[in-house]
N, C-alpha and C positions, 0 to 999 in steps of 0.2 A: 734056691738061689734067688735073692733076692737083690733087684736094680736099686740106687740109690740115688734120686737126682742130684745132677748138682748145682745150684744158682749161684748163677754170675751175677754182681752185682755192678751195673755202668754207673759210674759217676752222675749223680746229677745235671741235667741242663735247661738253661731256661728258655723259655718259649722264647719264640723272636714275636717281637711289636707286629708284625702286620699277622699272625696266626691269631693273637690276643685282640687285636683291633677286628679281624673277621668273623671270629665268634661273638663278638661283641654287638656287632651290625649285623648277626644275625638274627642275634635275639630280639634286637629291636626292630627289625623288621617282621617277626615272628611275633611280638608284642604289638605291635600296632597292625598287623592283620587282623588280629585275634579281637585286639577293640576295635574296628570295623566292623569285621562281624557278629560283635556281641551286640553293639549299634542297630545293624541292621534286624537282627533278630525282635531286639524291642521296638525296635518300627514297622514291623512287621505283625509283634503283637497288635500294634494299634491298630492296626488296619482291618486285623481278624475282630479286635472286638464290634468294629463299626458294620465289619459284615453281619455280624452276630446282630447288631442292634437291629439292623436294617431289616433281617430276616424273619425278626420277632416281631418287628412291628406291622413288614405286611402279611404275614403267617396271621396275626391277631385281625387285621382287616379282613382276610377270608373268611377264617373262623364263622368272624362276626353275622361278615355279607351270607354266608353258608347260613347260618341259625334265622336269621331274618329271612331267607329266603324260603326255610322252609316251615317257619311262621306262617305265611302267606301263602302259601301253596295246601296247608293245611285247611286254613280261614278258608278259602274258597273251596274245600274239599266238601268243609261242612257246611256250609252253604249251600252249595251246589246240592250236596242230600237233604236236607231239610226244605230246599224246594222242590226235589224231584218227590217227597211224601207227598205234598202239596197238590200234584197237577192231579188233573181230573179226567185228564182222555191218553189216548196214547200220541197223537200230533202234538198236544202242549208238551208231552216227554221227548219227543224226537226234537224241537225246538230250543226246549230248553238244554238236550244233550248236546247238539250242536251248538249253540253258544258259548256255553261252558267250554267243549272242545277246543273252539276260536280262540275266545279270552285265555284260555290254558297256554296252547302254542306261541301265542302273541308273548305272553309273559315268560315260560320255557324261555324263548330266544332273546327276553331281553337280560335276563337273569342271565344265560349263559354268555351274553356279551359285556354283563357287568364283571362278573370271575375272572374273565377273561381277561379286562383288564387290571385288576387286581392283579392279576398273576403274571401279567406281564412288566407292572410295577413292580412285582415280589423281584423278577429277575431282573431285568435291570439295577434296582438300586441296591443288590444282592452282587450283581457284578462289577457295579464301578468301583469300590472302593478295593476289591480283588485287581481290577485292571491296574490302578495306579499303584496298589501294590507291589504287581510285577514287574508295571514298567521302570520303577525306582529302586528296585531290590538288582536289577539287571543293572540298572543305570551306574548303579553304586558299586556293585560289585567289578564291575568292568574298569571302574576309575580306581578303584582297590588297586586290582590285579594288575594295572598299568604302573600303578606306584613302584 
């Protein structure tokens, strides 16, 4: 046994003006969200790429500070042994190991307060353009979403 459907068919009707006028300002409102946030999205590229540059460039001053520092730390490594062949008693070695020691720590801490500020510049100028980022992506979006 088989059912057969069977379609009715209603007469045509046409939209009324304010259903055709609603979907209408929907889409434009749907449209012009969509360009704000496309908007926003490539302003926010920019802002990634300047984090980017920023990070490169004091990532590269570390580097740098890093290779220089252990330049120098080497330099007086061999130093420090080509005059410890040198000495002639075991007091001029004790003296001369202490010195060495001093001049080393002295340097140690100032090295480690030059990085330091390197690395505190790295974060910093790594986060400002993150910050304004946010606070304009927020900014923007909320005058959007009010529209």
């Amino acid at each position: 046994m088989s059912k057969k459907l069977k379609i009715v068919q209603t007469p045509a009707t046409e939209m009324p003006a304010e259903v055709t006028q609603f979907a209408q300002n929907s889409v434009d409102q749907a449209q012009a969200a969509f360009d704000k946030a496309s908007d926003l999205a490539h302003s926010n590229m920019q802002y990634v790429d300047a984090v980017a540059g920023a990070f490169k460039a004091r990532a590269a001053d570390i580097q740098l500070k890093a290779m220089e520092i252990a330049q120098t730390n080497m330099n007086s490594a061999f130093t420090y042994m080509r005059m410890a062949f040198a000495v002639k008693d075991p007091t001029e070695f004790l003296t001369l190991n202490q010195e060495f020691t001093r001049d080393q720590l002295a340097a140690y801490s100032r090295q480690a307060s030059e990085l330091t500020e390197l690395s505190l510049r790295l974060a910093q100028e790594t986060v400002k353009p993150a910050q304004e980022s946010m606070l304009k992506s927020f900014g923007d979006l909320g005058k959007a979403l009010a529209a």
